[in-house]
C-alpha positions as CSV (number, residue, x, y, z in Angstrom):
1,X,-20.7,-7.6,-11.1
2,X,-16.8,-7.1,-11.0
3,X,-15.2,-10.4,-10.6
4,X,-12.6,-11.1,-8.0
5,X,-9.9,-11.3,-10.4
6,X,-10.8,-7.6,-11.6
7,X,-11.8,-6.1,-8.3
8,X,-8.3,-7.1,-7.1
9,X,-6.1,-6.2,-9.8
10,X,-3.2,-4.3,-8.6
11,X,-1.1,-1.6,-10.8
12,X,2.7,-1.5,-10.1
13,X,3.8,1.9,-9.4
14,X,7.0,1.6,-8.0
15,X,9.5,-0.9,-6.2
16,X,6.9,-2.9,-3.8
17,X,4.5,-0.3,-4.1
18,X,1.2,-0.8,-5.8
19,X,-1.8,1.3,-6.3
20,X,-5.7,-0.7,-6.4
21,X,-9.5,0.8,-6.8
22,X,-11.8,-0.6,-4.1
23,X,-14.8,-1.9,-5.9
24,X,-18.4,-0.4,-4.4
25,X,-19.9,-4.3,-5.5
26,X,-17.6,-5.5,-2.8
27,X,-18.9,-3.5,0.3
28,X,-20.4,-4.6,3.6
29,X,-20.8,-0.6,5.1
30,X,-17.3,-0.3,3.6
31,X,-14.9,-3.2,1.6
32,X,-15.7,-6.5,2.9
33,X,-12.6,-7.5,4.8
34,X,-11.8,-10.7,3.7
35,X,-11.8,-8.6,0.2
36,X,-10.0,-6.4,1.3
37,X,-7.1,-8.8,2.6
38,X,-7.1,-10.5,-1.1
39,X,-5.6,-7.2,-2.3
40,X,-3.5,-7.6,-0.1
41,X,-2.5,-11.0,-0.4
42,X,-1.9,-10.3,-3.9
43,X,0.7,-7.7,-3.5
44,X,2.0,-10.0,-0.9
45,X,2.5,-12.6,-3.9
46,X,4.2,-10.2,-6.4
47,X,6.4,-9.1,-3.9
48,X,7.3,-12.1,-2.4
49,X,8.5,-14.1,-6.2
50,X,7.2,-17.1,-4.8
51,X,4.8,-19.9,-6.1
52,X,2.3,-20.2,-3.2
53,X,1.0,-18.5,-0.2
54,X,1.2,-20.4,2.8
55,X,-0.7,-17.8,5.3
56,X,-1.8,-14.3,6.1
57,X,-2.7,-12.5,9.4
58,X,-4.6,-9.6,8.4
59,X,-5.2,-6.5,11.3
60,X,-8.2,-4.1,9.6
61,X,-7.0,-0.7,12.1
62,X,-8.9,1.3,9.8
63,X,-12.8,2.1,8.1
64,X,-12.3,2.4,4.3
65,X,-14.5,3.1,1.4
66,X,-14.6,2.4,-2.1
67,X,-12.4,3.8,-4.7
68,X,-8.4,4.2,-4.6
69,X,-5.7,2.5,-2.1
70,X,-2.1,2.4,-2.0
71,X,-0.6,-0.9,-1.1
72,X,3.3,-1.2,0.0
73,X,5.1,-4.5,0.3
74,X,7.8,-4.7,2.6
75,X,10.3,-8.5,2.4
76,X,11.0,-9.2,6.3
77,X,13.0,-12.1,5.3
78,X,13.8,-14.8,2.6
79,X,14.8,-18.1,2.9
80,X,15.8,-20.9,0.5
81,X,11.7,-21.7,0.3
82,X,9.5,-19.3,1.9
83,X,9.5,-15.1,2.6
84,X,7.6,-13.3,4.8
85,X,6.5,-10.1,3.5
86,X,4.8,-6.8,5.2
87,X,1.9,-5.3,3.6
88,X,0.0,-2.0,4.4
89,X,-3.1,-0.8,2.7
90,X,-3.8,3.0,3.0
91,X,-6.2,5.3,1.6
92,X,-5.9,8.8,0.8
93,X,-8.0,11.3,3.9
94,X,-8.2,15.2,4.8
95,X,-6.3,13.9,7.5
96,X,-3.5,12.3,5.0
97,X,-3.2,8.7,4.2
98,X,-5.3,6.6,6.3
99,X,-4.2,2.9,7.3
100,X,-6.9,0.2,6.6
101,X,-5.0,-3.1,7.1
102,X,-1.7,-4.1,8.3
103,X,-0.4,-8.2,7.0
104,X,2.1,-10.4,7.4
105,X,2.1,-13.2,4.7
106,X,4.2,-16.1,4.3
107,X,4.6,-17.0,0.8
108,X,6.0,-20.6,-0.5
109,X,8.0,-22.5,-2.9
110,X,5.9,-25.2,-4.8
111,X,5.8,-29.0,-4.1
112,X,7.8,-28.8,-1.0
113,X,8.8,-32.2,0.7
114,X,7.4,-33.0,4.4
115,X,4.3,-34.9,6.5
116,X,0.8,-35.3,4.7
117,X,-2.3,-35.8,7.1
118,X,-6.1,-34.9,7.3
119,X,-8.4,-35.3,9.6
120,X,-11.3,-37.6,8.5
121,X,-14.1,-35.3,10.1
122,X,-15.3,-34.0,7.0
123,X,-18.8,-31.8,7.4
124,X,-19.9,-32.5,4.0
125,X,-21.7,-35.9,4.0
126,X,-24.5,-36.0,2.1
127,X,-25.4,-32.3,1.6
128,X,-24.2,-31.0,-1.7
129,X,-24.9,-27.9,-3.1
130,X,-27.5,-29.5,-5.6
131,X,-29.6,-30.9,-2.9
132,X,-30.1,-27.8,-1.5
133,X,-32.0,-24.5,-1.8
134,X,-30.1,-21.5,-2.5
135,X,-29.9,-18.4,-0.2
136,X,-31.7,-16.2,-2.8
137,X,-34.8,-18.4,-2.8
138,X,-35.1,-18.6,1.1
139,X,-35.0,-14.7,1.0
140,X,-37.4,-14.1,-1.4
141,X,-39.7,-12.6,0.7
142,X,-37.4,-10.0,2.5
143,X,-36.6,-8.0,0.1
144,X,-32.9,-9.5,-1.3
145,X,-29.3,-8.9,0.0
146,X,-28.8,-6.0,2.2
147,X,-25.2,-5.2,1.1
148,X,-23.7,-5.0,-2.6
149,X,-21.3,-7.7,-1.8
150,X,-23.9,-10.6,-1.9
151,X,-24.8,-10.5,-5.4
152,X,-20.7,-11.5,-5.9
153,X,-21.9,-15.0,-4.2
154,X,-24.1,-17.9,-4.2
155,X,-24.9,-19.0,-0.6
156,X,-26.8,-22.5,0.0
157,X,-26.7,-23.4,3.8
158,X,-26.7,-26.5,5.0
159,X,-29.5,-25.3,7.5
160,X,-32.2,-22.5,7.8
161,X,-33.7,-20.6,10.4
162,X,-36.7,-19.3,8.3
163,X,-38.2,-17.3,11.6
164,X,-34.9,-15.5,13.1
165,X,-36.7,-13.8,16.0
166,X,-38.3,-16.5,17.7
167,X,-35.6,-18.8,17.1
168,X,-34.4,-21.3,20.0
169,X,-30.9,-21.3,21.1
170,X,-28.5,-23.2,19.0
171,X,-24.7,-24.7,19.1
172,X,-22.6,-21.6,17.9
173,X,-21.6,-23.7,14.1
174,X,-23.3,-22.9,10.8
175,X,-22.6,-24.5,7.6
176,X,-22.6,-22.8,4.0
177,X,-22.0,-23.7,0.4
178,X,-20.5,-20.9,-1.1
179,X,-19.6,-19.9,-5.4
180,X,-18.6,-16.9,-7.0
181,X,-21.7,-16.1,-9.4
182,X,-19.0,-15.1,-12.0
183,X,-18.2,-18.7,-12.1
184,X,-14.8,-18.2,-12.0
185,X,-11.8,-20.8,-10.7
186,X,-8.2,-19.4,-10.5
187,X,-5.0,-21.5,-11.8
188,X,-2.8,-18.7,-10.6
189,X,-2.5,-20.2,-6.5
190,X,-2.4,-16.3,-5.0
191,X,-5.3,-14.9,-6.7
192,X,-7.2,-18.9,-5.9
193,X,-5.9,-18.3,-2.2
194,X,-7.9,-15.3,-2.5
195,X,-11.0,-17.0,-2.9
196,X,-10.8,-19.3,0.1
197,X,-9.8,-15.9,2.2
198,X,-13.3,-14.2,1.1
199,X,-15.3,-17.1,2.2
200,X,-13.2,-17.7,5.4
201,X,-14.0,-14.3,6.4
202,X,-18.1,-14.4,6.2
203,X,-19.7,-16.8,8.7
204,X,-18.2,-15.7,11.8
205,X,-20.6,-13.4,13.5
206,X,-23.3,-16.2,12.2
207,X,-21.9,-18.6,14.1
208,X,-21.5,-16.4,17.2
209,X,-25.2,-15.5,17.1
210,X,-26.5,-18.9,17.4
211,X,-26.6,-19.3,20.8
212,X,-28.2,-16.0,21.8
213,X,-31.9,-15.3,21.1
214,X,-34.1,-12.7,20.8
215,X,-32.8,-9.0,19.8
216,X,-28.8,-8.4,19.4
217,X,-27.4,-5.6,21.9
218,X,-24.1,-5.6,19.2
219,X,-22.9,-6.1,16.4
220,X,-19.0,-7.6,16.0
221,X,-17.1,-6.1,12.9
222,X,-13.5,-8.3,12.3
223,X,-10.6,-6.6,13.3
224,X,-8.3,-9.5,12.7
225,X,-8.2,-12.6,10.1
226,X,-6.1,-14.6,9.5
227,X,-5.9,-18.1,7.1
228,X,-3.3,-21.3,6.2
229,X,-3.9,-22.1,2.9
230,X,-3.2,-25.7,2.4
231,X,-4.9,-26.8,-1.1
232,X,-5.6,-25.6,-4.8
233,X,-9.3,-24.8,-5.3
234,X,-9.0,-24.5,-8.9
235,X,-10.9,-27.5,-10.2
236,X,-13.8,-26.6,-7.4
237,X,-16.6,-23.7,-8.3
238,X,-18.2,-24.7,-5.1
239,X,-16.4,-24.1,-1.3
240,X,-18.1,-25.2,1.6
241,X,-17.5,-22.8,4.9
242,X,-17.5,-24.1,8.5
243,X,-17.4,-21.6,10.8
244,X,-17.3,-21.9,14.7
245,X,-17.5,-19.3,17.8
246,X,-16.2,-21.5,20.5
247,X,-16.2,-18.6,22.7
248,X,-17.4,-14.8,23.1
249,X,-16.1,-13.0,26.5
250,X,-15.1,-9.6,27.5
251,X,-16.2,-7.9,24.3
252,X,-14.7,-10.1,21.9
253,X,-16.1,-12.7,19.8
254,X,-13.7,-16.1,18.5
255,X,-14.4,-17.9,15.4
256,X,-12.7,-20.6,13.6
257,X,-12.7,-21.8,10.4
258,X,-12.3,-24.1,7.3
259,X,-12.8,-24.2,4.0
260,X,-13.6,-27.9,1.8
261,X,-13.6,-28.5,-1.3
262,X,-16.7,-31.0,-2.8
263,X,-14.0,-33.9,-2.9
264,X,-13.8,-33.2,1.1
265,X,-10.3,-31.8,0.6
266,X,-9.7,-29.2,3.7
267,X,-8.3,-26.2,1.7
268,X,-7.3,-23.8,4.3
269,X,-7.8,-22.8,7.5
270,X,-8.0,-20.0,10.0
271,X,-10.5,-17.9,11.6
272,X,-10.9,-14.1,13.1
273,X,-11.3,-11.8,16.2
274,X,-14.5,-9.8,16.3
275,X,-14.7,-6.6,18.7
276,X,-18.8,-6.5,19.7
277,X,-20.0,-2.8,19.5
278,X,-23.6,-1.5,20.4
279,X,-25.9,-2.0,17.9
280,X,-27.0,1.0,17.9
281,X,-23.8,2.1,16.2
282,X,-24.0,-0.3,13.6
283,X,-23.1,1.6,10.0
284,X,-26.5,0.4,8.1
285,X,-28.9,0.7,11.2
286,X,-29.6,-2.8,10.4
């Protein structure tokens, strides 16, 4: 598999402008999206000169596919510690170029002075990622993952529903240990933001799903993440995802999340907007 480092590499190609190759390993029907913000993210970092990002809110307003994107970094404004920078993602068409994603980033100058809190609510406990059984194992029997973008991860949740169609009805949380099976940390703070983003980005629609039983009328792609990042995850292989859908109404589906490191250091936050569409038109007939 293509690492994250590699599968985001950007090539300069001209003042804020940037040219990338969507890798096929990363795809969920098309790029997975929180993927597909890293890039990105990244540009967002190179054009912005500064040390940190400090957040992203990412719009996906198009379908993509694998291979070549342009990416074009616009600076909205600099300050004497942060800038916000623009960032558009488009992908040749018969139609022309075609816009994937739309950002706004903040980015951040290092070791800036002000209020230090966390909340004490930690999810972790007692379940580490050694004490419990990894997503491959419990999906032995089903054939493996349905999409090329699983093999980049390691899942081990902190709970299983082994028989999905006669489940009962559950709170709308789910819990998730989550590492890169290239084993991989990042010292560089954009490209380790990036890993937080890719896990933000994957339990939302399983959280949603929890309280409804029996067979799905939709399915919810994400038409809009966004994430604070707010620690280094550069010592941690592991990242533990807690995702949350305190609400679906009127076609839309809300989801909140964190990411925690194994020392139960909240690393970033954020969450995304699904848009619930009949299942029937669901890309993989899944």
């Amino acid at each position: 598999m293509t690492g994250l480092a590699a599968a985001t590499a950007l090539t300069p190609v001209a003042d804020g402008r940037f040219e990338a190759d969507l890798s096929p390993e990363w795809e969920v029907w098309g790029p997975q999206g929180g993927y597909l913000a890293s890039i990105a993210l990244r540009a967002a970092g190179v054009a912005s000169d500064r040390a940190r990002p400090a957040s992203i809110n990412a719009h996906f307003v198009g379908a993509g596919a694998s291979g070549p994107v342009t990416v074009t970094t616009t600076v909205n404004r600099a300050t004497k510690v942060g800038t916000s920078v623009s960032v558009e993602v488009t992908q040749p068409s018969d139609r022309g170029e075609r816009l994937l994603l739309t950002a706004i980033v903040w980015g951040v100058d290092d070791e800036l002075p002000g209020l230090e809190h966390q909340v004490d609510d930690t999810p972790i406990g007692n379940m580490r990622p050694d004490d419990l059984t990894d997503m491959a194992t419990l999906m032995a029997d089903r054939g493996g993952p349905p999409h090329p973008f699983w093999h980049n991860l390691e899942q081990r949740p902190l709970s299983w529903i082994d028989d999905w169609d006669n489940r009962p009805a559950a709170d709308p949380i789910v819990h998730c240990w989550f590492r890169f099976v290239d084993g991989e940390t990042h010292d560089e703070p954009w490209l380790d933001a990036c890993r937080s983003l890719v896990v933000l980005d994957l339990e939302g629609w399983g959280a949603a799903t929890r309280p409804h039983v029996g067979t799905l009328e939709h399915f919810a792609p994400t038409i809009e993440l966004s994430c604070r990042f707010l620690g280094s995850t550069s010592n941690d292989a592991w990242l533990l995802s807690q995702a949350q859908s305190p609400v679906a109404r009127g076609g839309l589906v809300a989801h909140n999340g964190e990411i925690w490191t194994p020392d139960s250091r909240l690393v970033a936050t954020g969450g995304s907007t699904l848009l619930c569409r009949p299942a029937a038109r669901r890309p993989d007939g899944r």
